[in-house]
C-alpha positions as CSV (number, residue, x, y, z in Angstrom):
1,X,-6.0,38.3,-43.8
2,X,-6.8,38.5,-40.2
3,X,-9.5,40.4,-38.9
4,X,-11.0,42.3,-35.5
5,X,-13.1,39.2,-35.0
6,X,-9.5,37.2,-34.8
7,X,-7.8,39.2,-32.5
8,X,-11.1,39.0,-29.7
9,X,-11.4,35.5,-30.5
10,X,-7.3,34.7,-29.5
11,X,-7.7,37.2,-26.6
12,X,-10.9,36.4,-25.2
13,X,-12.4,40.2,-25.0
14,X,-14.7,41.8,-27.3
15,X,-14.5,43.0,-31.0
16,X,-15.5,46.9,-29.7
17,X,-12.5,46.1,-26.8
18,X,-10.1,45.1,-29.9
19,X,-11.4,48.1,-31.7
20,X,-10.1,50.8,-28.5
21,X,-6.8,49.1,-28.5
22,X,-6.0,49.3,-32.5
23,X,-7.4,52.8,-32.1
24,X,-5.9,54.2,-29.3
25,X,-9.2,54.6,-27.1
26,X,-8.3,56.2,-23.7
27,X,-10.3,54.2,-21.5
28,X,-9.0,50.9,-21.9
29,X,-5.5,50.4,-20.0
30,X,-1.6,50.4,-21.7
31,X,-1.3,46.7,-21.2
32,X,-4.8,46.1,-22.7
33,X,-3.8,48.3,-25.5
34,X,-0.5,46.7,-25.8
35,X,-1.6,43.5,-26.0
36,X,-4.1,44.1,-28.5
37,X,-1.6,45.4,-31.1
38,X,1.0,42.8,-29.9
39,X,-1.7,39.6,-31.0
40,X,-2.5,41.8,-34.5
41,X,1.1,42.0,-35.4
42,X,1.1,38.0,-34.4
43,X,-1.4,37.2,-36.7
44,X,-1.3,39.4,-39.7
45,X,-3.2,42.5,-39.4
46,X,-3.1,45.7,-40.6
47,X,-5.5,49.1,-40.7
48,X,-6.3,50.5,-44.2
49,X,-4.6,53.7,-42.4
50,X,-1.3,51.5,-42.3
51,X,-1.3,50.3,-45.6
52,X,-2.1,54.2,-46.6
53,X,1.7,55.3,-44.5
54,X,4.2,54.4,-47.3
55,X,6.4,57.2,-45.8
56,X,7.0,55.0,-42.8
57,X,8.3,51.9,-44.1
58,X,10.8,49.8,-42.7
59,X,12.7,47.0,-43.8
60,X,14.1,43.6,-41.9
61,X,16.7,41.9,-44.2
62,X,17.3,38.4,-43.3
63,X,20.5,36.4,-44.5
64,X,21.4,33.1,-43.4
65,X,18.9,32.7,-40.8
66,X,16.0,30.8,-40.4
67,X,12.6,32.4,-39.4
68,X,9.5,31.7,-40.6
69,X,8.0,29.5,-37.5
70,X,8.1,29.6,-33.7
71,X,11.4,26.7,-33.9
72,X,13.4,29.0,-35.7
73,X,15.5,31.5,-34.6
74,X,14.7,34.4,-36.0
75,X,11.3,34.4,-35.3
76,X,11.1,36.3,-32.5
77,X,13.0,38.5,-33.5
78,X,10.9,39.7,-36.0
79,X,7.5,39.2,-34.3
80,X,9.4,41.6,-31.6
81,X,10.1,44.0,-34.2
82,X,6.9,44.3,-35.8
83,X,5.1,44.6,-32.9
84,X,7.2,47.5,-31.4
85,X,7.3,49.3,-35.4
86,X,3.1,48.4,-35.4
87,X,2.2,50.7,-32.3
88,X,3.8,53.7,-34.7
89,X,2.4,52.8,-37.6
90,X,5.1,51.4,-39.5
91,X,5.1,49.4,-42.3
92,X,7.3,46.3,-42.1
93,X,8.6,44.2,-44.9
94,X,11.0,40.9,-44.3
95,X,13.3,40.6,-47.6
96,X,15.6,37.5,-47.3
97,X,18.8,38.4,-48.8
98,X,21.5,36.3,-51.1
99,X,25.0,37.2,-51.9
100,X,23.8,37.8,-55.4
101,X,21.3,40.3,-54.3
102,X,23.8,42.7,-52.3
103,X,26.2,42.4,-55.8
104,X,23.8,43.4,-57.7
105,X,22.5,46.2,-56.3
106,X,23.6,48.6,-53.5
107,X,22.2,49.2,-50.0
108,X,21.6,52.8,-50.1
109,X,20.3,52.0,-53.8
110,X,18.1,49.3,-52.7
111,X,16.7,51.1,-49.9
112,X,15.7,54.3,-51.4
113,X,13.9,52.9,-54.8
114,X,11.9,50.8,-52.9
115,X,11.2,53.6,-50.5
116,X,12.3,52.5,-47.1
117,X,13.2,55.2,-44.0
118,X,15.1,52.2,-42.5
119,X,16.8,49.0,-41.9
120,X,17.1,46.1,-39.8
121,X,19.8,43.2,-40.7
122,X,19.6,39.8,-39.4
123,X,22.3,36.7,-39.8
124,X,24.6,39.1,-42.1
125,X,28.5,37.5,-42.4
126,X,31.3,39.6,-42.1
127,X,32.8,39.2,-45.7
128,X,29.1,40.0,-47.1
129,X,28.8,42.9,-49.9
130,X,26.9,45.1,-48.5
131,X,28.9,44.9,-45.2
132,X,31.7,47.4,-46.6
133,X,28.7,50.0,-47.8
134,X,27.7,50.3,-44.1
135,X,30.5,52.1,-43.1
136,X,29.4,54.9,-45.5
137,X,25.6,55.1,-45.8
138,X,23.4,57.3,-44.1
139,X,20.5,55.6,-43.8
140,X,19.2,54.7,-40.7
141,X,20.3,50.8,-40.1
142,X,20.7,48.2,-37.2
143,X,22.8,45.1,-37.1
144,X,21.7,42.2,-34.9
145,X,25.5,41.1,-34.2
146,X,27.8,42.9,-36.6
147,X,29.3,46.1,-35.2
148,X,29.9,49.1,-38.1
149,X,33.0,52.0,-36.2
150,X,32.6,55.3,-36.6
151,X,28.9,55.8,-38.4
152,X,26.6,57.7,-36.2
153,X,23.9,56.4,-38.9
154,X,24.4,52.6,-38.0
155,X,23.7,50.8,-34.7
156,X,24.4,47.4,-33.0
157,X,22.2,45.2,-31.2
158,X,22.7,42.1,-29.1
159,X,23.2,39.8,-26.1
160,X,26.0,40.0,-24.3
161,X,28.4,36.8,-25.2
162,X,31.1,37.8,-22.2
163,X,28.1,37.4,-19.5
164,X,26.7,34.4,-21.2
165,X,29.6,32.4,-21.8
166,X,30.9,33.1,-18.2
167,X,27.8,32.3,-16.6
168,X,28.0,28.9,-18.5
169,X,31.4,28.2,-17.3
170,X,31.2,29.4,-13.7
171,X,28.1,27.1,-13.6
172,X,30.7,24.6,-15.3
173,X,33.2,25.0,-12.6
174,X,31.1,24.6,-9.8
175,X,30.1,21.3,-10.9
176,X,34.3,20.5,-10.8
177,X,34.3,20.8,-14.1
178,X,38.1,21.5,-15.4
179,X,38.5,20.6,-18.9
180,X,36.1,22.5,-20.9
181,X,35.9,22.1,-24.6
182,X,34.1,25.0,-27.1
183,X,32.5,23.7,-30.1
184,X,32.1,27.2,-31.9
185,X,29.9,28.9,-35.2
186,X,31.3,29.8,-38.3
187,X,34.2,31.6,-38.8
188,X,33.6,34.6,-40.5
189,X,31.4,35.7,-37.8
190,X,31.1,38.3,-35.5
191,X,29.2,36.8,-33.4
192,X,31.9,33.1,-33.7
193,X,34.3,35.5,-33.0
194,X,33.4,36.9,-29.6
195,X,32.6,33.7,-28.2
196,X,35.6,32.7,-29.0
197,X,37.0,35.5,-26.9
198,X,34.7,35.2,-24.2
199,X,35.5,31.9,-23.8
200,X,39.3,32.3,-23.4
201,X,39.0,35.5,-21.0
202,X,36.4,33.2,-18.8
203,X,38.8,30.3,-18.8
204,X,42.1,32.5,-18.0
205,X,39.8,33.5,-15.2
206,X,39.0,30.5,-13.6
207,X,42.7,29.3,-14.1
208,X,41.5,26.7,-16.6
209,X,43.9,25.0,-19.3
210,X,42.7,25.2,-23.0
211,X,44.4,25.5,-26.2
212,X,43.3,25.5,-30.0
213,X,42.7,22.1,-30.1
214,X,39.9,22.2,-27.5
215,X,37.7,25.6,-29.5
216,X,37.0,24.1,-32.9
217,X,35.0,26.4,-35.5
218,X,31.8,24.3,-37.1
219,X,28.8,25.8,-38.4
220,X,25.6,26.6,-36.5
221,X,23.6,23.4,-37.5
222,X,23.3,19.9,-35.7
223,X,25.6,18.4,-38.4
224,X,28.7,20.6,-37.2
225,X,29.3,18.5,-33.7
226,X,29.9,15.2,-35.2
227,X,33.2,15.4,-36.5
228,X,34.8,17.6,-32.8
229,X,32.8,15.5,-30.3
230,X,34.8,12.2,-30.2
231,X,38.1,14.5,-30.4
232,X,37.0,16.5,-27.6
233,X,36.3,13.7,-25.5
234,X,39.7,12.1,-26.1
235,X,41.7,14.9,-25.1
236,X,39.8,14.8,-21.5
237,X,37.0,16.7,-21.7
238,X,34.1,16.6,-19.4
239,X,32.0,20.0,-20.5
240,X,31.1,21.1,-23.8
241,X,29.9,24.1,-24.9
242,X,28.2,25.1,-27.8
243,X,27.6,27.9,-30.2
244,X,24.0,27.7,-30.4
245,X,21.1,25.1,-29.0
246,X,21.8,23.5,-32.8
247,X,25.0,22.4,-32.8
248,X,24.2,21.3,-28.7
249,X,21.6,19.0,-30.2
250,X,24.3,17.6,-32.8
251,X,26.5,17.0,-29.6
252,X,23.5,15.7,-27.4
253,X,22.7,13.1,-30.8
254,X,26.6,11.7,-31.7
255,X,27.2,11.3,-27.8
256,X,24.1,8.7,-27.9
257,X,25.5,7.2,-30.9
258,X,29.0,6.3,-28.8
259,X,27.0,5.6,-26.1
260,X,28.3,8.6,-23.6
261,X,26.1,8.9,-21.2
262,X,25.0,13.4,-20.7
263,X,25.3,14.6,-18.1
264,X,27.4,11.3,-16.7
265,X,29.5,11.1,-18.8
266,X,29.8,14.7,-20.1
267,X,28.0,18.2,-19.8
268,X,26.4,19.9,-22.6
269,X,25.8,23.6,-23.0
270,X,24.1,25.2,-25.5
271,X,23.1,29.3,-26.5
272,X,20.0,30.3,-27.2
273,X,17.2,28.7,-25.8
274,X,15.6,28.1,-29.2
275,X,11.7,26.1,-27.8
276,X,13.8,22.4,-29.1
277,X,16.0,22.9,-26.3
278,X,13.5,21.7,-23.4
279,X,12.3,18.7,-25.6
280,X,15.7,17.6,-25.7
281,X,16.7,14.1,-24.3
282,X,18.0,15.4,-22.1
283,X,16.7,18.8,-21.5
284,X,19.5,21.3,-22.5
285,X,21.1,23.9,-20.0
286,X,21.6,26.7,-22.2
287,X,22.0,30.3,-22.3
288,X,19.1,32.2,-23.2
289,X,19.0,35.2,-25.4
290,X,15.4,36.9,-24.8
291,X,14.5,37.3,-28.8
292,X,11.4,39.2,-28.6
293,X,13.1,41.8,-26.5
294,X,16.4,41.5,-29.0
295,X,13.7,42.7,-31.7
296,X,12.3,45.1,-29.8
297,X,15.4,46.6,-28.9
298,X,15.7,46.9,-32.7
299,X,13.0,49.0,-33.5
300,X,14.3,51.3,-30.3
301,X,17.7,51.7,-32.0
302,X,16.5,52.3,-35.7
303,X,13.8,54.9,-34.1
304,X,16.4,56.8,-32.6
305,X,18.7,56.8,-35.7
306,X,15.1,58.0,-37.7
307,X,15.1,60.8,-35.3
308,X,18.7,61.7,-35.6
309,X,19.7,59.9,-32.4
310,X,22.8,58.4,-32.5
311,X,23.1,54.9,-31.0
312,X,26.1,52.7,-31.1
313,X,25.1,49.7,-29.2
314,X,22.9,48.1,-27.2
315,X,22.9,44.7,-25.8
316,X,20.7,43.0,-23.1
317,X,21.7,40.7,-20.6
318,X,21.8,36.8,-21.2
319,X,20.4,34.4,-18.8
320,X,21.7,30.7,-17.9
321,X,18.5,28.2,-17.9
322,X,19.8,25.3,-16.4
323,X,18.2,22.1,-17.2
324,X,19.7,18.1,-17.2
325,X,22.4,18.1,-19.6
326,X,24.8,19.1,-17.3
327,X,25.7,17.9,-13.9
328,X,29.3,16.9,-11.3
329,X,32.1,16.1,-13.3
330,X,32.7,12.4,-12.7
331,X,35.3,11.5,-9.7
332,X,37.3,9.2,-11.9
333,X,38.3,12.1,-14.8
334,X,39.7,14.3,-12.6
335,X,43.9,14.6,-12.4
């Protein structure tokens, strides 16, 4: 377990300094304090006055998502969480969560013998169990990408796909870019399923051509790209996007196996900005979702559905990072 000495040591300031901030001392500043709680959340530390507070415990349920180092994608999002829930003295568990596990046992069920004022739900499909249960419970819960009508007791968080994927192709287009392909996520997804739509509104925009042939579902891991690149490319595609930096990478990897040259040859475009995405060969444009804040912003929600607040949905604004996987659309492929 972490101690006061830790937290100096990693900040550079002295234990009595670390002391104010975990104590709430008035003569150090806000972003001292902040800073202070934010690097004890980071690295495992908790006050006996914490572990005392079992009446304020909350709960992050992770399905289907990776997050148990800096890489991964859910991360941040938890790190955010905590240390947003640590400054109120919360108590913060991470369950990962099977299919098996949500048949077995309900939400509501779940959540109140194990004593927990609150939830937050991370990489949750669409045909899941306890997916059906949120439209009825009232206990406090947020959704990272899945939207639940109608129950002032649930909330949505996340990044705003429309923005994101138009940013990607009007960066696209002004390269000449005309033939634009979408390697998607999983179907089954919420999240699939507005970039999907995003997508198609962007290109109807910009008076772009596509069809079904050219937005092909996959799965969000590297694997996915293989089998949709080479089709892509022989139906005239110079762009591709991507559902997440993952399956990018999968693009980035089968285009060097048949030797198409990025961005030459083709543009790549990825979501996320997962830390992979700059040590890419080349470095991928993508659009970047701000974790940390997306976590944050789930703590706000499920406070303000703890204190009777009703929030239906917040989402923050993506930003396009534009690196050296894309570039002009070759002279020669355009009709």
């Amino acid at each position: 377990m972490a101690t006061i000495k830790d937290i100096a040591e990693k900040l550079g300031i002295s234990v009595s300094t670390v002391s104010k901030g975990l104590n709430g001392a008035s003569d150090i500043s806000e972003a001292l304090r902040q800073s202070v709680l934010d690097t004890a959340v980071e690295l495992g530390y908790t006050t006996k006055q914490m572990r005392s507070r079992s009446q304020k415990k909350l709960c992050i349920f992770v399905e289907n998502m990776e997050y148990e180092t800096a890489e991964q994608f859910g991360y941040d999002i938890i790190l955010g969480f905590r240390q947003r829930a640590y400054r109120d003295n919360y108590d913060v568990t991470v369950v990962p969560v099977t299919p098996d596990l949500q048949s077995e046992e309900k939400y509501d069920t779940y959540m109140l013998k194990n004593g927990y004022v609150g939830g937050l739900l991370l990489g949750f499909a669409l045909q899941d169990p306890w997916m059906e249960q949120f439209g009825s419970t009232g206990i406090p819960t947020v959704l990272l990408d899945n939207y639940i009508r109608k129950n002032p007791a649930v909330s949505y968080i996340g990044t705003d796909n429309f923005e994101g994927i138009d940013d990607a192709i009007e960066h696209l287009v002004g390269l000449g870019h005309r033939c634009i392909g979408l390697i998607n996520g999983s179907r089954h997804s919420m999240i699939s399923e507005q970039r999907r739509q995003a997508y198609i509104d962007s290109m109807t925009a910009h008076g772009l051509f596509f069809n079904e042939d050219m937005m092909p579902y996959a799965y969000f891991v590297p694997e996915a790209a293989s089998p949709h690149v080479e089709h892509l490319l022989s139906i005239g595609a110079t762009a591709i996007l991507c559902g997440n930096d993952l399956i990018a990478s999968g693009v980035i990897s089968e285009c060097e196996r048949l030797g198409v040259r990025i961005p030459e040859d083709l543009s790549v475009i990825g979501f996320d900005d997962l830390p992979l995405s700059a040590g890419l060969t080349p470095p991928l444009t993508t659009v970047r979702q701000d974790r940390c804040e997306l976590g944050k912003c789930g703590f706000y929600a499920l406070h303000s559905l703890i204190s009777q607040v009703s929030v239906s949905r917040t989402l923050l604004r993506p930003r396009l990072i534009v690196r050296a996987s894309t570039g002009p659309v070759r002279q020669d492929t355009l009709g």
